[in-house]
N, C-alpha and C positions, 0 to 999 in steps of 0.2 A: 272665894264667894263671900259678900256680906251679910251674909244668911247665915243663923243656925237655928237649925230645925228638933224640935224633941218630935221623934214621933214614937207614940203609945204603944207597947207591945200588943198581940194578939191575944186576947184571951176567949181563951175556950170554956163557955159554958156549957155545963148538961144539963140535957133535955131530959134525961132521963137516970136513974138509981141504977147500979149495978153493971152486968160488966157489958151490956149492951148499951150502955150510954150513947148518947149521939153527941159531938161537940159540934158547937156553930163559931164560926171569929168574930166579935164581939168590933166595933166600929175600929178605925184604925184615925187617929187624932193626928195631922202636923199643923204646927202651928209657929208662927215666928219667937222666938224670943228675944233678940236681938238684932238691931239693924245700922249699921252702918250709915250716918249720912254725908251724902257728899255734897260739898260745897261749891263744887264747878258745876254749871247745870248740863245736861247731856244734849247734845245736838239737838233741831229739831227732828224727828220721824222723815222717814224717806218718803217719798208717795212714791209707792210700787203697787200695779194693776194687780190686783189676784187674781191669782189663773181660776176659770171656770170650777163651778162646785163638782165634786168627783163622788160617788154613791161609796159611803162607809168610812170615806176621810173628812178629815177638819183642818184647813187653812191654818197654821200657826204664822202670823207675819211675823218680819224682822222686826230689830229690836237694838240699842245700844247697848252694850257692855264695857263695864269698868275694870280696865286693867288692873289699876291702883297705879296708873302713870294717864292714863288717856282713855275714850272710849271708842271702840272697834266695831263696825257693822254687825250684826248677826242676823244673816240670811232666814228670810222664810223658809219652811216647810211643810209637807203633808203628814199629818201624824193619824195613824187608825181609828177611829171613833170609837167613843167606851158609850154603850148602853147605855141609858139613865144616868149620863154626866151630862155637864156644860161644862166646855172648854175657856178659860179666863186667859187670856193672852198674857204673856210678860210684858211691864210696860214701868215708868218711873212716874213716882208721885212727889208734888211738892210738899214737904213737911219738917218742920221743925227747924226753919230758915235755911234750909236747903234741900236737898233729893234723896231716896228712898227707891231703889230697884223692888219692883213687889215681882217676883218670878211665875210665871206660868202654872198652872195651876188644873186639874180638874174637879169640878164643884160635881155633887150630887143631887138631881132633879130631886123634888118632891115628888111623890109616889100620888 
């Protein structure tokens, strides 16, 4: 993978003094630190029909992936739907005179 990710440990704060405290997990951060660019650009996108919308899942489309020789199909699928997210497809961006895989993702609505 050309990805590495720091993601932020849990922290439990209290709500409260003493030995009934309540602890909550404190936001959970990944975020890119490093990215691999590649210089071959990745095929065009397939046009593949999505299948009909299904109550509680989200359409993940295909995608190419980088061997580190070639890039290989990756098949869509249905992934379960997280409450209060938006789903961010994996997909490649042009940058820094060539490509950039940014990986699938769940974003958090605003409240």
């Amino acid at each position: 993978m050309p990805y590495v990710f720091v993601v932020a440990a849990i922290a439990l704060i209290s709500t409260q003094a003493g030995a009934n405290a309540v602890a909550s997990p404190a936001l959970i951060l990944t975020m890119p630190v490093a990215a691999q660019v590649r210089w071959i650009a990745p095929p065009p996108p397939r046009i593949v029909v999505a299948p009909a919308p299904r109550a509680g899942w989200v359409w993940s489309p295909g995608y190419w992936r980088w061997t580190g020789r070639e890039y290989f199909w990756v098949a869509g699928r249905w992934l379960p739907e997280r409450r209060g997210y938006g789903y961010v497809p994996a997909h490649w961006e042009r940058a820094l005179g060539g490509w950039i895989f940014v990986p699938a993702r769940w974003l958090r609505r605003p409240l």
